[in-house]
C-alpha positions as CSV (number, residue, x, y, z in Angstrom):
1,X,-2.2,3.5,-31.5
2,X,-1.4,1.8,-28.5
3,X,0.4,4.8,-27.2
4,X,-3.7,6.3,-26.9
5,X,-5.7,3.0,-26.4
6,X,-4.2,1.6,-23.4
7,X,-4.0,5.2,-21.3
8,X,-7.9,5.2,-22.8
9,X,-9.3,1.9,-21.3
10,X,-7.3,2.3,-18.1
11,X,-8.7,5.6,-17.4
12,X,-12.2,4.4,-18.2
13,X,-11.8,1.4,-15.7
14,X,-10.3,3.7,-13.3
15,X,-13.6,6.0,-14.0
16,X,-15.7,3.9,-13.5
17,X,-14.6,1.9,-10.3
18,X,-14.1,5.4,-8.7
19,X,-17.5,6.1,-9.7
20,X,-19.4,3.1,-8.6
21,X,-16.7,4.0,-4.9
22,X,-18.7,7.0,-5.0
23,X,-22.2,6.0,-5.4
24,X,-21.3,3.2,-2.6
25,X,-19.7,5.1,-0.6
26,X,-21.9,8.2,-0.6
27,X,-25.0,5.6,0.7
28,X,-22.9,4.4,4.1
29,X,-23.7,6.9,7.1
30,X,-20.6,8.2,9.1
31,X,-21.6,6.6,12.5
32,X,-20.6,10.2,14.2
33,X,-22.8,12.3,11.9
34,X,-20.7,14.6,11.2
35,X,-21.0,16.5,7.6
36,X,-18.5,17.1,5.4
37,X,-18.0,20.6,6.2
38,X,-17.7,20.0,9.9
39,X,-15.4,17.6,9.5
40,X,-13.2,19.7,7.1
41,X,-13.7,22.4,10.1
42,X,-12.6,20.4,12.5
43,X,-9.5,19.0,10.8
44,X,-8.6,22.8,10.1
45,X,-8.9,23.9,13.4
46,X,-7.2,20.7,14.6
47,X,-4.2,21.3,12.8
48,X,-4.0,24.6,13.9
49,X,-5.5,26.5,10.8
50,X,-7.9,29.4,11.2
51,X,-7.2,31.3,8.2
52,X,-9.2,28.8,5.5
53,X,-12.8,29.3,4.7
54,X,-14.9,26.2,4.3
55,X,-17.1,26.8,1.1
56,X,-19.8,24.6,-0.9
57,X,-19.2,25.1,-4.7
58,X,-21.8,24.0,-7.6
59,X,-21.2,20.9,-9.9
60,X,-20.3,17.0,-8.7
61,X,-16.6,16.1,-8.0
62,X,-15.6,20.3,-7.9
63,X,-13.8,19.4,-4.5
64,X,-10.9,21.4,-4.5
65,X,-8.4,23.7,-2.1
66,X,-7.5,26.8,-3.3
67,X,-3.9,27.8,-2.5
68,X,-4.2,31.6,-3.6
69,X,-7.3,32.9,-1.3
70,X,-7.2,29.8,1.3
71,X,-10.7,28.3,1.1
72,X,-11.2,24.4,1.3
73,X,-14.6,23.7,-1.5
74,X,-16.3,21.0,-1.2
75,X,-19.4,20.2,-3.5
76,X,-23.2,20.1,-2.6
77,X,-23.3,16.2,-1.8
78,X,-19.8,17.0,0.6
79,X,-21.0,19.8,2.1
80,X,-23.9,18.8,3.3
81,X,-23.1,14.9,3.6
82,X,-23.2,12.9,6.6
83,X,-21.2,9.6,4.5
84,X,-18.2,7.7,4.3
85,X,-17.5,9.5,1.2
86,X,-17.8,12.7,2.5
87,X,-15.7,12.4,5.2
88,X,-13.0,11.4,2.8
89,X,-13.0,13.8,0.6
90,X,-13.6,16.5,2.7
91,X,-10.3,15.7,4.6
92,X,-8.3,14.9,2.0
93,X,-8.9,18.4,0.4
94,X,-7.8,19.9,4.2
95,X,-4.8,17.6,4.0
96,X,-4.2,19.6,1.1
97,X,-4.4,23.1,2.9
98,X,-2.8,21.3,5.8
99,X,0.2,20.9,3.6
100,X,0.3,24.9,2.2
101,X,0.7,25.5,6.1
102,X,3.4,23.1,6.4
103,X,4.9,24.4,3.1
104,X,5.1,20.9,2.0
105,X,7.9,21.3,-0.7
106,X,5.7,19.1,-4.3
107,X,2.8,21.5,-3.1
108,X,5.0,24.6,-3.5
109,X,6.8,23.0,-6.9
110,X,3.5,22.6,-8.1
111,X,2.1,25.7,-7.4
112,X,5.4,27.7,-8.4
113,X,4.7,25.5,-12.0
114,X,0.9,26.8,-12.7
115,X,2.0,30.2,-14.5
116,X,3.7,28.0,-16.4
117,X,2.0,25.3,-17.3
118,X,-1.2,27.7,-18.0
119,X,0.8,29.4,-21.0
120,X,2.4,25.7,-21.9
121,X,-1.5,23.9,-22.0
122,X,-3.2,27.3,-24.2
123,X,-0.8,27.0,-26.9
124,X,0.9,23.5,-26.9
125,X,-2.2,21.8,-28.8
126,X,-1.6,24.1,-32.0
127,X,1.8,24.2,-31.9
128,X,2.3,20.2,-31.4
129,X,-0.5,20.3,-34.6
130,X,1.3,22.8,-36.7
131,X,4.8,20.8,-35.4
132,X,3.4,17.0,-36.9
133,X,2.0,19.1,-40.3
134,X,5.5,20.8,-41.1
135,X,7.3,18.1,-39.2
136,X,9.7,17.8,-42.8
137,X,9.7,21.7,-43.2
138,X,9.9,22.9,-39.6
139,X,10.9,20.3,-37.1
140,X,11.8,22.6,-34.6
141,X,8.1,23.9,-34.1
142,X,7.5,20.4,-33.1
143,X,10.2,19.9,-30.5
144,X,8.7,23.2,-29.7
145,X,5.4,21.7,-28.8
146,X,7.4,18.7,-27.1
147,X,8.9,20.9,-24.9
148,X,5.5,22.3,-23.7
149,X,4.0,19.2,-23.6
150,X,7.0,17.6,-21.4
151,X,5.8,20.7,-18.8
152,X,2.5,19.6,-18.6
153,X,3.7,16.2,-18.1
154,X,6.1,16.9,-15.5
155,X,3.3,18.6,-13.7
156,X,1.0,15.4,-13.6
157,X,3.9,13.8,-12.2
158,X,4.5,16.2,-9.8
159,X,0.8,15.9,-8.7
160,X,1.3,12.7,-7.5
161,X,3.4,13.0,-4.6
162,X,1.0,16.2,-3.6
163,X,-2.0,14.0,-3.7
164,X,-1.2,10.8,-2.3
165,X,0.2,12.7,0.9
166,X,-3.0,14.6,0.7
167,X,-4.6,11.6,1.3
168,X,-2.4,10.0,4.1
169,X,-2.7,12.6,6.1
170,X,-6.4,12.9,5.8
171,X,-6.6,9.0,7.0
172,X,-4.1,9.4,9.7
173,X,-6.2,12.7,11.0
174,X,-9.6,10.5,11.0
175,X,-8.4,7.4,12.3
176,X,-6.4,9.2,15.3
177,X,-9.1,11.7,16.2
178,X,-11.8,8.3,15.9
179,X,-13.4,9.9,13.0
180,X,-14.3,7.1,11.3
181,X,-15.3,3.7,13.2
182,X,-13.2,0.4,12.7
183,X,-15.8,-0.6,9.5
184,X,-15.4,2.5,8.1
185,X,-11.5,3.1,8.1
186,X,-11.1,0.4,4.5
187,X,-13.8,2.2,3.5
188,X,-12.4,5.8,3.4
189,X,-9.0,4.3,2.7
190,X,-10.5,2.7,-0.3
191,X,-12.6,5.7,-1.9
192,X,-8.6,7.9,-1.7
193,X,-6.8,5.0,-2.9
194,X,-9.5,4.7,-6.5
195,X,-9.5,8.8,-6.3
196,X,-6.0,9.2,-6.7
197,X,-6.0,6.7,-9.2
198,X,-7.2,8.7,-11.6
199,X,-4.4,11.0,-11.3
200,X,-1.9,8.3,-11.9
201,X,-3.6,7.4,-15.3
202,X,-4.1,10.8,-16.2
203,X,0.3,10.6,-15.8
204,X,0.2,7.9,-17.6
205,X,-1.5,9.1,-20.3
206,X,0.1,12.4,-20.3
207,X,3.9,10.2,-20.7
208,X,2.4,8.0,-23.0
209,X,1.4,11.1,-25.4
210,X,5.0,12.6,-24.4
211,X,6.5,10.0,-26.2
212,X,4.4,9.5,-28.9
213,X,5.3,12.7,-30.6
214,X,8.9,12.4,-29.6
215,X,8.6,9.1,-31.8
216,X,7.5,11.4,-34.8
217,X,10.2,13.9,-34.2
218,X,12.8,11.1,-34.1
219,X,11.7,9.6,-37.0
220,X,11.8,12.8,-38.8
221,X,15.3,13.4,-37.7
222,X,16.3,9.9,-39.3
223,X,14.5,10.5,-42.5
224,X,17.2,13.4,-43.2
């Protein structure tokens, strides 16, 4: 069980402190008043981008860049928000379309994984639950669902790199341009460093279920 209760209570700490980082966050006015879509703008245009469109997309943390028709979305309260929070997040998602320019080489492994991993995560939850039913019968449906698993893994992992350079190029854009003010550099540098932290738990958790069911299939193996 501890393969499952660990990754649990770490990504509910994580959760939460990244949560409360937003809520405190959000309430601290960017001295420049800039909003988050301006300052996405400005980091685009900055960095010599003029193909990606800015948007404001429904629902609370839905920031995301979207490789395949260029666009930079950034939800209602980062849109519109004048906050340390905003600015963060609205750069870091530019430091992600900053990095499709650059062809930053984890961005394209990712992306070049997606296909992929899309087939690998519709199919691998039945198969790895057919695999531990008939583990005695069929083993090989199991290392089946390993195998897809392992993907899915390997692409958490691979997001890593991809979003922690996300983020340092975000803070290095907003501290050289004098974005943010000398109080409110931690303060950006703290809201990336608990958002990312979710990713690395959600690898965590991801290689802590990898192994799990390779633990099964080994012991099946030794039971023969």
């Amino acid at each position: 069980m501890l393969y499952f209760i660990v990754p649990l209570l770490l990504s509910f700490l994580v959760s939460w402190r990244f949560k409360s980082k937003i809520k405190e966050y959000s309430q601290v006015g960017l001295a420049n008043r800039l909003t988050g879509a301006e300052i996405a703008e400005k980091m685009l245009r900055e960095n010599g981008i003029y193909d990606v469109r800015v948007l404001s997309t429904d629902g609370q943390l839905t920031d995301h860049y979207n490789p395949t028709d260029k666009t930079v979305n950034l939800s209602h309260d980062v849109y519109y928000g004048r906050s340390v929070m905003a600015a963060a997040v609205a750069a870091h998602e530019c430091g992600h379309a900053v990095q499709h320019a650059n062809s930053y080489a984890w961005l394209n492994f990712r992306s070049s994984m997606v296909p992929v991993v899309s087939f690998a995560s519709n199919w691998v939850q039945w198969i790895l639950l057919g695999g531990v039913l008939l583990v005695n019968k069929f083993p090989m449906l199991l290392l089946g669902g390993i195998v897809l698993f392992a993907l899915t893994t390997l692409f958490s992992l691979v997001t890593l790199p991809v979003e922690f350079d996300a983020s340092k190029r975000a803070l290095n854009w907003l501290n050289e341009r004098g974005m943010v003010r000398d109080n409110e550099g931690p303060m950006t540098r703290d809201a990336l460093k608990w958002a990312a932290m979710t990713y690395v738990v959600a690898a965590i958790a991801s290689v802590a279920t990898l192994l799990y069911y390779l633990q099964i299939f080994m012991g099946s193996r030794r039971e023969e």
